[in-house]
C-alpha positions in Angstrom: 41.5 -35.7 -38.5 45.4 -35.9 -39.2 47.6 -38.9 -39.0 50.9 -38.8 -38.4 53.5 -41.5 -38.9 56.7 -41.9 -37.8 60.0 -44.2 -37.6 58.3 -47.8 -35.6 61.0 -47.0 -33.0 61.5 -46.5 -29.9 60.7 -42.9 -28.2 64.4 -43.4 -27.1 65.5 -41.9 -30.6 65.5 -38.2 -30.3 64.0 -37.3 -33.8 60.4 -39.6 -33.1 60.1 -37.7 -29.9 61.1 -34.6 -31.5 59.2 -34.7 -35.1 56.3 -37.0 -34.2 55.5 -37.5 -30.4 55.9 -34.3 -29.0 54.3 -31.6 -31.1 51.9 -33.9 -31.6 51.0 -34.3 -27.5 50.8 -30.5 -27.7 48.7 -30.5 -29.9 46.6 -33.1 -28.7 46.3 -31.0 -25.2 45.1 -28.2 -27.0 42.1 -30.7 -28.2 43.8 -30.6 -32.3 42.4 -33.5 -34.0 45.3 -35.4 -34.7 46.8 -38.7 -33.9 49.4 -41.5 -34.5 48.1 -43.1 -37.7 46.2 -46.1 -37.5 45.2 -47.6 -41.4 42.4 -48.7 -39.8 40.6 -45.6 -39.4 41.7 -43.6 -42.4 38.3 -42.7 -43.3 38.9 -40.1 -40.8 41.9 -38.5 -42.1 41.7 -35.6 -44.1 45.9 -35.5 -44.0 48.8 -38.1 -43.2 52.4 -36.5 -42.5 55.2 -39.1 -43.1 58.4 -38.2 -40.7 61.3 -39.3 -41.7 59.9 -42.6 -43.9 60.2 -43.0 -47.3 60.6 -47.3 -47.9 58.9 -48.6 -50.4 55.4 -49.2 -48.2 55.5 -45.7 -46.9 55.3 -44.7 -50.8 53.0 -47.2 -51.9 50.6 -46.0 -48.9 50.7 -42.6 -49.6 50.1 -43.2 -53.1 46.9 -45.0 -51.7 46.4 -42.4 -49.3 46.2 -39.6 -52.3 43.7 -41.8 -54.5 41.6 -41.7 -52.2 41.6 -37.8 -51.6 43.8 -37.8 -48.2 46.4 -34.9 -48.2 49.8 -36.2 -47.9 53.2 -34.6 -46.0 56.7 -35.5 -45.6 58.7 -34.4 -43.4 63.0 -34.7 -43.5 64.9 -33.6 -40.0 68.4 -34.6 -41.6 70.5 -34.4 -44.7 69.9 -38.4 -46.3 71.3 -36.9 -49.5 74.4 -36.6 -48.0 76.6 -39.3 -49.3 79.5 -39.6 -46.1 80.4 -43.2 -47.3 80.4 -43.0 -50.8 78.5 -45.8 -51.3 75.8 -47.5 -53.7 73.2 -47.4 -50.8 73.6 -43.8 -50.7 72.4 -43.4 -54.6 69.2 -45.5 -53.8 68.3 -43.6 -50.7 68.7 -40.7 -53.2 66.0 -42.0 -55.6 63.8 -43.5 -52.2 63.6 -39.9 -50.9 62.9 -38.3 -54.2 60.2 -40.6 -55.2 58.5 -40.0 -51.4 58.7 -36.2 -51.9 57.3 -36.1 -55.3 54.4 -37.9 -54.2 53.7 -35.4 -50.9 51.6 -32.6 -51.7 53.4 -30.7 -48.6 57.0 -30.6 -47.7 58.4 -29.9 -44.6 62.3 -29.4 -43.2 63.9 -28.7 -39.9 66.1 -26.2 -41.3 66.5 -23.6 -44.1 69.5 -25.7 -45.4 68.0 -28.4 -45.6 64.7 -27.1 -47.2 67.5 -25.9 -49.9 68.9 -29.3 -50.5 65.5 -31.0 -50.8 64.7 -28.5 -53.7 68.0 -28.9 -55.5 67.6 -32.7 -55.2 63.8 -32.4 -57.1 65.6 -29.8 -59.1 62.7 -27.7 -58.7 61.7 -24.3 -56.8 59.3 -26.1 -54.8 57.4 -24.8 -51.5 59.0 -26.1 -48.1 57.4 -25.7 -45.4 60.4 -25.1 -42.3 59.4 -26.5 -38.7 62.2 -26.8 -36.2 62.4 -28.4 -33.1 61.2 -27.6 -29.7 63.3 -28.0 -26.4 62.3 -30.9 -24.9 61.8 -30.0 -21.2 60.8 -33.4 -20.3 61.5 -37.2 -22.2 58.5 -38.8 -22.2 59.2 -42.6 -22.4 57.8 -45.7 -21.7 59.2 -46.6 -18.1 61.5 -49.1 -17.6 61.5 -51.9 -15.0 62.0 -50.8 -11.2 65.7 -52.3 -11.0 66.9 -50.4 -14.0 65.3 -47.0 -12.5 67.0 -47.9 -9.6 70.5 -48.1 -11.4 69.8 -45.2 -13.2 69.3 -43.0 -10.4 72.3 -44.5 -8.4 74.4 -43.8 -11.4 73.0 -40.3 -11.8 74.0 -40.0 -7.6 77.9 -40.8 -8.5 77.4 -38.4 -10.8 76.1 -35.6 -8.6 78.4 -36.3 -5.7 81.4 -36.4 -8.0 80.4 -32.9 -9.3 79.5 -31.2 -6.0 83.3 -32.2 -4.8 85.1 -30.6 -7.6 82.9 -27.5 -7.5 84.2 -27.5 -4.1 87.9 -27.8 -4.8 86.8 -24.9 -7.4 87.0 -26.7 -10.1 84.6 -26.0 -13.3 82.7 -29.0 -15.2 82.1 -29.6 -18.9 80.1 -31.4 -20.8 79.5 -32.8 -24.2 76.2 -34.7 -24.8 75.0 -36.7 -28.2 74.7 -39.9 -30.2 78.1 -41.5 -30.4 78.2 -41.4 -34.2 75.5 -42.7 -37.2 76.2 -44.4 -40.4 75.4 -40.9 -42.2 77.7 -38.4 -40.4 81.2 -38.2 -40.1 80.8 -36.7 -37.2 79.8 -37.5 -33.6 81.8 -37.9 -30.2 84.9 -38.0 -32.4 84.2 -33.9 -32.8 85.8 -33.8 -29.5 89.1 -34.9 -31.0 89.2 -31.5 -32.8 88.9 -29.2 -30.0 91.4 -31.9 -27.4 94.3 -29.7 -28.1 92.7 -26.3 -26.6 91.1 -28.0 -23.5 94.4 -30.0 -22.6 96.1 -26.5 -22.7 93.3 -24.6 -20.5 93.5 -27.4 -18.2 97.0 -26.4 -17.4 95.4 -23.0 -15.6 92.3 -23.9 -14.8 90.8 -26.8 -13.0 88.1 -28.5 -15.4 86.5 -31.9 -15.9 84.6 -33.2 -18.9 81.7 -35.3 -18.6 80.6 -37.3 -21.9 76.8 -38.3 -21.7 76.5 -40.6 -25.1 75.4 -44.4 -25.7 78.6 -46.0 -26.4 81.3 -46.9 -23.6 83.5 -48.5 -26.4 83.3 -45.5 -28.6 84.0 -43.2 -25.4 87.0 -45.2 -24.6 88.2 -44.8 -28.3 88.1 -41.3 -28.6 89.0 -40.1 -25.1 92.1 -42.3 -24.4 95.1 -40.6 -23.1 93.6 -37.1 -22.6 95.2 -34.9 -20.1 92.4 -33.9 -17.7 90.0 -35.4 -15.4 87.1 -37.4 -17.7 84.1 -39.3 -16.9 81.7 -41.3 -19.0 77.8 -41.0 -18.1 75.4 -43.2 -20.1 72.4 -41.4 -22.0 69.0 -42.4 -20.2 65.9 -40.2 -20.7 64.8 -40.7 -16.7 68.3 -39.1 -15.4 69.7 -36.7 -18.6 68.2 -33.3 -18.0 69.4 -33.7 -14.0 73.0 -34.8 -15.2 73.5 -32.0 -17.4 72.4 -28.7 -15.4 74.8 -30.3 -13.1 76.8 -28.6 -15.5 78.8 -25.3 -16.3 79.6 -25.2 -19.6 79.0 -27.5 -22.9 81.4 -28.4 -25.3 79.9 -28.7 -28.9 82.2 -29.3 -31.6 80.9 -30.2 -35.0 82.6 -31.2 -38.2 80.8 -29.3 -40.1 80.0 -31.2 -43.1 76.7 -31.1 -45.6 75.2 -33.4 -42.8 76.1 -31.3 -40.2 75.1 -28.0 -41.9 71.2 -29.0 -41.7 71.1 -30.2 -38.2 68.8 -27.9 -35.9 69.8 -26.1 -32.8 68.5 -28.9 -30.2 71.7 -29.4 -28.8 72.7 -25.7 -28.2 69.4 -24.5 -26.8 68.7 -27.7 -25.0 72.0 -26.8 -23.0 71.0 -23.3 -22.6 67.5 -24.2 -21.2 69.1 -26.1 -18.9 71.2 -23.5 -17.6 74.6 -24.8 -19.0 76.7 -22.5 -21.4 77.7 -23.4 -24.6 81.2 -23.2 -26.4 80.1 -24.3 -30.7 81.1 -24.3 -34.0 78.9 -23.0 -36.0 76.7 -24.1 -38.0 73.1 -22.2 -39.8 70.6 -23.1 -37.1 72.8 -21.3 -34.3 73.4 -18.0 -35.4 69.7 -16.9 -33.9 71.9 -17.9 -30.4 75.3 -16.1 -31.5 74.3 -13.4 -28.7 73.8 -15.9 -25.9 77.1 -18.4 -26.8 80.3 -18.4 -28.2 80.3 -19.9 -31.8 83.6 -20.9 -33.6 85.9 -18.9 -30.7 86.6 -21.7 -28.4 89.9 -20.1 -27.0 88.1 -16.7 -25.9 85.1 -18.7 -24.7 86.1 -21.3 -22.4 88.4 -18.7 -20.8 85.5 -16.2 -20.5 83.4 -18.8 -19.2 86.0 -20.2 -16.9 87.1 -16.6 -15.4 83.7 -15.0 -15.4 80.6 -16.5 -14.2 78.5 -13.8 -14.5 78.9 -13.9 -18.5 77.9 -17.4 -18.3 75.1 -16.3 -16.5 74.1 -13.5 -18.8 74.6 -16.2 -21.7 72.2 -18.7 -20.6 69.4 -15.7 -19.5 69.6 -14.5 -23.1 68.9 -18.3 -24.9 66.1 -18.8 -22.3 64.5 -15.5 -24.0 65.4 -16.5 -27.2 64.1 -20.6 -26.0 60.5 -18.5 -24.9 60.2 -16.6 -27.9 60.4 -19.2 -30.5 61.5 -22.7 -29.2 58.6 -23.8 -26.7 56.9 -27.0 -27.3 53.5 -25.1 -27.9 55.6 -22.3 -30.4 56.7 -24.9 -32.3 53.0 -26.9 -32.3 51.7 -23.4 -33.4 53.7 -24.2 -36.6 52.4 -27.8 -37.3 48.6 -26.6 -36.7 49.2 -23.8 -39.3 51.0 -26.8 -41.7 47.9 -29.2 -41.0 45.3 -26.6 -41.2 46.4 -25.8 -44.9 46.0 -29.2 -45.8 42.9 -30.3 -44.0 41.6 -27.1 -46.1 43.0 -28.5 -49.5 41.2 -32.1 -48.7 38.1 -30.2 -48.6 38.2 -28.1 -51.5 39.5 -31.2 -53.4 
């Protein structure tokens, strides 16, 4: 059996789902022997992966865990090297993260990049094992009481009615979709700032709105204050999300493309795309695999070829689904964690 332990959070936060809940309901359909770790049965496990912890308990555990012949992961989905503050707390989140990988016997990253930065922190040409993220299709959370679905879907109503009468006046919708911002990023829904100049100008030949879908109001109303075009706010919720962005042309995703930034995944390109929504980016490593289905650091050419030409829009978005089939399903990407726990239920028995 395998445990697996993630972040005691909420299935809200996109990297439990994504690192821990997720593959690990695929895998659990396909009858792998693997759960959510419970201590109380560890004299099942033959392996424990660690997403995404490495406090003090998590390493005195796994410690634990070893001496007693359990094969330990670790798994990192973002740069927590990256020091965007330049603060003391940044140093001992260093020495917290090195002290939890050199205790792992297996590795694993989201990204290339940041494979590369967890070997030049151990300062050592150590194996990492690369596992990216599968397009959620579905956000599987805990269901919320009856009045708040009932909001939600009201909100999500507004949202579609609003849409379907600018479509009708010919006008084209955009979208940008994220967290607001995090405490280890500079970036966030202040990206949009960079790429205001260029919209405000299209604006002035073609008709186009652009919907925000984040989890701050305040933030929303920071950044987007005085823009000249038509602008809506839409609160994130997991129920109503995937219906309010197909509702959707094109996406906006700017990035300020920082050592943070550089390691991210491509969930927020290819979730647009397997929603049918185009995508306008800046580049960054784990996008290039889509540079034939999107425009990537040519925001000019692209929103005008998106805004004149449907049909390229439409070609765009047929070319990530193949790409999304290929090697970004839920079950490609569980293919890649049964290969990971496989080798390490195999080194617990040998050992």
């Amino acid at each position: 059996m395998v445990g697996w332990k993630s972040q005691p959070e909420s299935p809200r936060v996109a990297s439990v789902r994504l690192r821990c809940l997720n593959p690990l309901g695929e895998l659990q359909g396909q009858r792998y022997p693997v759960e959510i770790f419970d201590r109380g049965r560890v004299e099942r496990y033959a392996a424990v992966v660690y997403s995404k912890l490495y406090d003090d308990a998590s390493h005195k555990e796994a410690l634990w865990l070893k001496s007693l012949g359990v094969s330990v992961a670790f798994d990192l989905c973002d740069n927590h090297f990256y020091d965007v503050r330049g603060d003391r707390a940044a140093e001992s989140r260093r020495q917290r993260l090195i002290r939890m990988m050199t205790a792992a016997d297996q590795l694993v990253a989201s990204t290339e990049p940041l494979a590369d930065v967890m070997r030049k922190a151990l300062g050592e040409a150590r194996r990492i094992s690369v596992i990216g993220d599968a397009v959620e299709t579905t956000i599987a959370v805990p269901p919320p009481p009856a009045w708040r679905v009932w909001l939600r879907a009201q909100a999500l109503r507004r949202l579609l009615t609003a849409l379907a009468r600018q479509r009708a006046d010919g006008a084209t919708a955009l979208v940008w979709f994220g967290n607001h911002g995090g405490p280890t990023s500079a970036g966030g829904m202040s990206d949009l700032l960079t790429i205001r100049p260029v919209l405000e100008d299209i604006a002035t030949r073609h008709k186009i709105s652009l919907t925000v879908i984040s989890n701050s109001w305040r933030t929303y109303l920071r950044t987007m204050r005085g823009w000249r075009l038509p602008r809506r706010y839409v609160s994130w919720q997991p129920e109503t999300f995937r219906d309010a962005l197909r509702a959707h042309q094109i996406a906006v995703i700017p990035i300020h493309v920082d050592p943070f930034a550089v390691c991210k995944t491509n969930n927020r390109l290819s979730t647009a795309l397997d929603a049918g929504v185009a995508v306008v980016a800046d580049a960054i490593p784990s996008y290039e695999p889509f540079r034939r289905a999107c425009y990537l650091d040519d925001w000019r050419t692209g929103l005008e070829t998106y805004l004149s030409n449907p049909a390229a829009r439409a070609d765009h978005v047929a070319e990530g689904r193949r790409i999304i089939a290929r090697d970004w399903t839920g079950a490609r990407v569980a293919d890649h964690w049964r290969t990971l726990f496989d080798g390490l239920r195999a080194r617990t028995a040998v050992s």
